[in-house]
C-alpha positions in Angstrom: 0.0 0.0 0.0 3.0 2.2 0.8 4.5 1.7 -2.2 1.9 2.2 -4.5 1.6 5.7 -2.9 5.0 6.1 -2.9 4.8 5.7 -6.9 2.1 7.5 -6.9 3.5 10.4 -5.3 6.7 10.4 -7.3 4.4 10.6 -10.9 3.2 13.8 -9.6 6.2 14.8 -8.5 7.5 14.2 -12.0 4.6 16.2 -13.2 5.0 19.2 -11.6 8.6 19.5 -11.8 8.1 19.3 -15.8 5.0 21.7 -15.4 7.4 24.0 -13.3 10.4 23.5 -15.9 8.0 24.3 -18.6 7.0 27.4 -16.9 10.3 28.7 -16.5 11.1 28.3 -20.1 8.1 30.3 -21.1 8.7 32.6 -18.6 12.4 32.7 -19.4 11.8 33.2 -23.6 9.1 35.9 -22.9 11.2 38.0 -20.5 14.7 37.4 -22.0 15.5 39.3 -25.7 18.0 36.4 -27.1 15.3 36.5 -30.5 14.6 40.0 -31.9 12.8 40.1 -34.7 15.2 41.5 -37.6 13.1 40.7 -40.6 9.5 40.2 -41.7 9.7 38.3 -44.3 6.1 38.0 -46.9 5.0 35.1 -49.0 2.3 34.4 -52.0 1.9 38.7 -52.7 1.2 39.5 -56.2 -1.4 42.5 -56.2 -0.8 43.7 -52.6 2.7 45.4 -52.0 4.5 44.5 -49.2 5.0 48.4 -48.4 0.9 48.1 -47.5 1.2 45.6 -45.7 4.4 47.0 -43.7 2.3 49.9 -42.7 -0.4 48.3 -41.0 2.1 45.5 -39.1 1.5 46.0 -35.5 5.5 44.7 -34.7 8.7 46.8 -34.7 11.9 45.8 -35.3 13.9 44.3 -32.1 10.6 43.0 -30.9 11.3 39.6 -29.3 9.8 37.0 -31.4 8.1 35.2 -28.4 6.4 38.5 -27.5 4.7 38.7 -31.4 1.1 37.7 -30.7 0.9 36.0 -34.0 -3.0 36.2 -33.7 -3.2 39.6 -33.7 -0.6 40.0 -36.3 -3.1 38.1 -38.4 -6.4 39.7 -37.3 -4.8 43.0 -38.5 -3.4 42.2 -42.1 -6.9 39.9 -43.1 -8.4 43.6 -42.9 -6.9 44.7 -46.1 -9.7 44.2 -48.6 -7.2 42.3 -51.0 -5.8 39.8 -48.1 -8.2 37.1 -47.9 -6.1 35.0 -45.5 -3.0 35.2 -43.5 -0.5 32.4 -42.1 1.9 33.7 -39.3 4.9 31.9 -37.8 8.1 32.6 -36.4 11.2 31.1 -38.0 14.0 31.4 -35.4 15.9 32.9 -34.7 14.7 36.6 -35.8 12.4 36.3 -38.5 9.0 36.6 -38.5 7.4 34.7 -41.7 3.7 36.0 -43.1 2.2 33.6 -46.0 -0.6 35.9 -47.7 -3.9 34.4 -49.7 -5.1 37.3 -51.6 -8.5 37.5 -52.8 -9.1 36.1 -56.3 -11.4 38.6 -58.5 -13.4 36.7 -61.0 -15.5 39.3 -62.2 -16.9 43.3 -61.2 -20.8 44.4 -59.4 -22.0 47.4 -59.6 -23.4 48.0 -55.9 -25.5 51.1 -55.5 -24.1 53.0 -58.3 -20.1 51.8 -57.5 -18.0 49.1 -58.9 -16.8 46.5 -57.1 -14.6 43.3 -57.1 -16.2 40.2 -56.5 -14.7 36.6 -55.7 -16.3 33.1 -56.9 -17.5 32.9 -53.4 -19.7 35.9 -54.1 -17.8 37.6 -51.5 -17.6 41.8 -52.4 -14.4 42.8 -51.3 -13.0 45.6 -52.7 -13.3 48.9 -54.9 -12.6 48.9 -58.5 -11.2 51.0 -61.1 -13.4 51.7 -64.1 -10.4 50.3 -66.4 -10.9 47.1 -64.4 -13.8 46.6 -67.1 -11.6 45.9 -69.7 -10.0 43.2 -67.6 -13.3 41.3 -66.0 -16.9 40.8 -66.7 -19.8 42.6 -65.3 -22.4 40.2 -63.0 -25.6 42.3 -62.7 -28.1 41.1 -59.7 -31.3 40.9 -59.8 -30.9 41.4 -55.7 -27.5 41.4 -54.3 -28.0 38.5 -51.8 -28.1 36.3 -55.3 -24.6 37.2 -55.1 -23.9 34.2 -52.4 -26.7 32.3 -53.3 -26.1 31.2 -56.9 -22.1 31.7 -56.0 -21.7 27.8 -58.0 -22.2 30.2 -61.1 -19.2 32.2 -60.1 -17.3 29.5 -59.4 -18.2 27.7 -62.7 -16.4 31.0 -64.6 -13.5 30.6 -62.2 -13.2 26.8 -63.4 -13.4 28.0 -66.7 -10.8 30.2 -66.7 -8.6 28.0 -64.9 -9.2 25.2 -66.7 -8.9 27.2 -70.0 -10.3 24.8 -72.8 -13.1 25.1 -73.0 -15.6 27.1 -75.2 -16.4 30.1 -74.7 -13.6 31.2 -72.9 -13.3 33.4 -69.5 -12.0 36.2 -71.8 -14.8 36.4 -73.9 -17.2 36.8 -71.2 -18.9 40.4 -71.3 -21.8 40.6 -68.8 -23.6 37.7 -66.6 -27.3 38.1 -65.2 -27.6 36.3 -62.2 -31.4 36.1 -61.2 -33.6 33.7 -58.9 -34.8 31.7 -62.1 -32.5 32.3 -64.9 -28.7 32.6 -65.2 -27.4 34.9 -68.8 -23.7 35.1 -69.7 -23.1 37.5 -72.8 -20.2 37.2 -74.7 -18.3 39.8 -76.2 -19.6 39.1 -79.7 -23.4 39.4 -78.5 -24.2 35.4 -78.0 -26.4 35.3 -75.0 -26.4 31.8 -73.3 -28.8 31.1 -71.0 -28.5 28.4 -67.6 -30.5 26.8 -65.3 -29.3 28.0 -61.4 -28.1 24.6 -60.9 -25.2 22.9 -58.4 -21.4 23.6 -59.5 -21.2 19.6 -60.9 -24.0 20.2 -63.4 -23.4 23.7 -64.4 -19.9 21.8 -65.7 -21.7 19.3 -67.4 -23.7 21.9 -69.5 -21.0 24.0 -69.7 -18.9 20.9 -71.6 -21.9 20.3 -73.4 -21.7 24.0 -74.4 -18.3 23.7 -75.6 -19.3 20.8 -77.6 -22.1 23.7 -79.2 -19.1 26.1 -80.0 -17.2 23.4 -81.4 -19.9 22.5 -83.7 -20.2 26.4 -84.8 -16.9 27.7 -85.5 -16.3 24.5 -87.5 -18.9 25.0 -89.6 -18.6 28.9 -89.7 -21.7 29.8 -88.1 -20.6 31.6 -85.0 -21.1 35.0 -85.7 -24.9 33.9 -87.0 -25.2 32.8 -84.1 -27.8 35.1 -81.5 -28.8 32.4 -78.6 -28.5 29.2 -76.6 -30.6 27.6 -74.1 -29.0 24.9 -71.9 -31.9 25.3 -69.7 -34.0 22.7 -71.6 -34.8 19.2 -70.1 -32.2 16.3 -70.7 -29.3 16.7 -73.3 -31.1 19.1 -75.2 -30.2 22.9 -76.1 -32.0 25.1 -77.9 -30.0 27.1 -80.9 -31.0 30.2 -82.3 -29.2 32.3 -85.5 -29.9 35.9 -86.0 -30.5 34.7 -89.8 -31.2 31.4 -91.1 -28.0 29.8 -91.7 -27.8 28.9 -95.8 -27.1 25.1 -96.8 
């Protein structure tokens, strides 16, 4: 019986001692300077400058790098509009490493009379220039909160772009009408294509059955007689229209 509280007793014992120890260190690395920060180093920036981002760091230089609160450091930068996420960590023994996620622009909304960026989450983040219309297409709303809820449309022209092989391309988008029933991209050369407001998986599958459309049309010249399609119909069918009848 002894024993076992003898053992007992020295497993706490063993505890506490490497509770204390622990202690100490923190304490000791906290309180003592031997890592000053001497560089900030950034990662993944290619729209945001690093002089932005320097100005709004809440760290100086000789700061001890156990005294950053790395939290904090991230709270702060993710309010840029154009930082969508931040990763902070300290890479002994003085720097201080920041991994930036900017946000990804996949098209422009026009928001109470002002143009804005807006991601394929349907997240509005940021301001834009009026010569950003010559770089990104224009999503009209018929009520912003369509915005988030038919984002899979967004995301679709993201894929497209990425993916980049498919007919039409991202660059030939013009405008795209999101409403509660209907979805409308316009190209630049005046098609008007019409979707269902579906999930992201079948939006791709009309959109490769699209492709398959375009194929079809600048093979055999018609394109530019071209005036509409309708993916929206039932099945694997699509309705073609020409804005004259094409000649045989």
């Amino acid at each position: 019986m002894f024993g076992l509280r003898r053992g007992w007793l020295k497993l706490v014992a063993g505890v506490l001692s490497s509770g204390i120890l622990f202690l100490g260190g923190w304490l000791f690395l906290h309180r003592v300077n031997l890592f000053p920060l001497e560089e900030v180093r950034f990662e993944g920036l290619k729209r945001v400058s690093e002089a932005e981002l320097r100005q709004i760091l809440p760290v100086e230089r000789g700061t001890n790098l156990f005294r950053v609160n790395l939290k904090e450091v991230k709270r702060i930068l993710e309010r840029h509009p154009w930082v969508a996420s931040v990763e902070v960590s300290r890479d002994l023994p003085h720097t201080l490493r920041i991994y930036v996620q900017e946000e990804d622009p996949i098209a422009l909304v026009v928001l109470s009379g002002k143009l804005y960026f807006v991601d394929p989450r349907g997240k509005v983040f940021a301001r834009a220039p009026r010569k950003a219309l010559f770089d990104y297409p224009v999503v009209n709303v018929e009520k912003p909160s369509l915005l988030r809820k038919e984002a899979d449309f967004l995301r679709l022209m993201a894929w497209v772009r990425d993916k980049d092989i498919y007919l039409p391309c991202y660059e030939s988008f013009s405008q795209i009408y999101l409403g509660s029933d209907r979805i409308i991209l316009y190209t630049k050369e005046g098609l008007r294509i019409r979707f269902d407001p579906e999930p992201l998986d079948e939006l791709k599958a009309d959109y490769r059955r699209l492709d398959r459309i375009m194929t079809y049309l600048y093979r055999e010249g018609l394109y530019r007689k071209a005036a509409a399609i309708r993916l929206d119909y039932p099945g694997n069918t699509a309705l073609l229209a020409y804005r004259e009848e094409p000649k045989r």
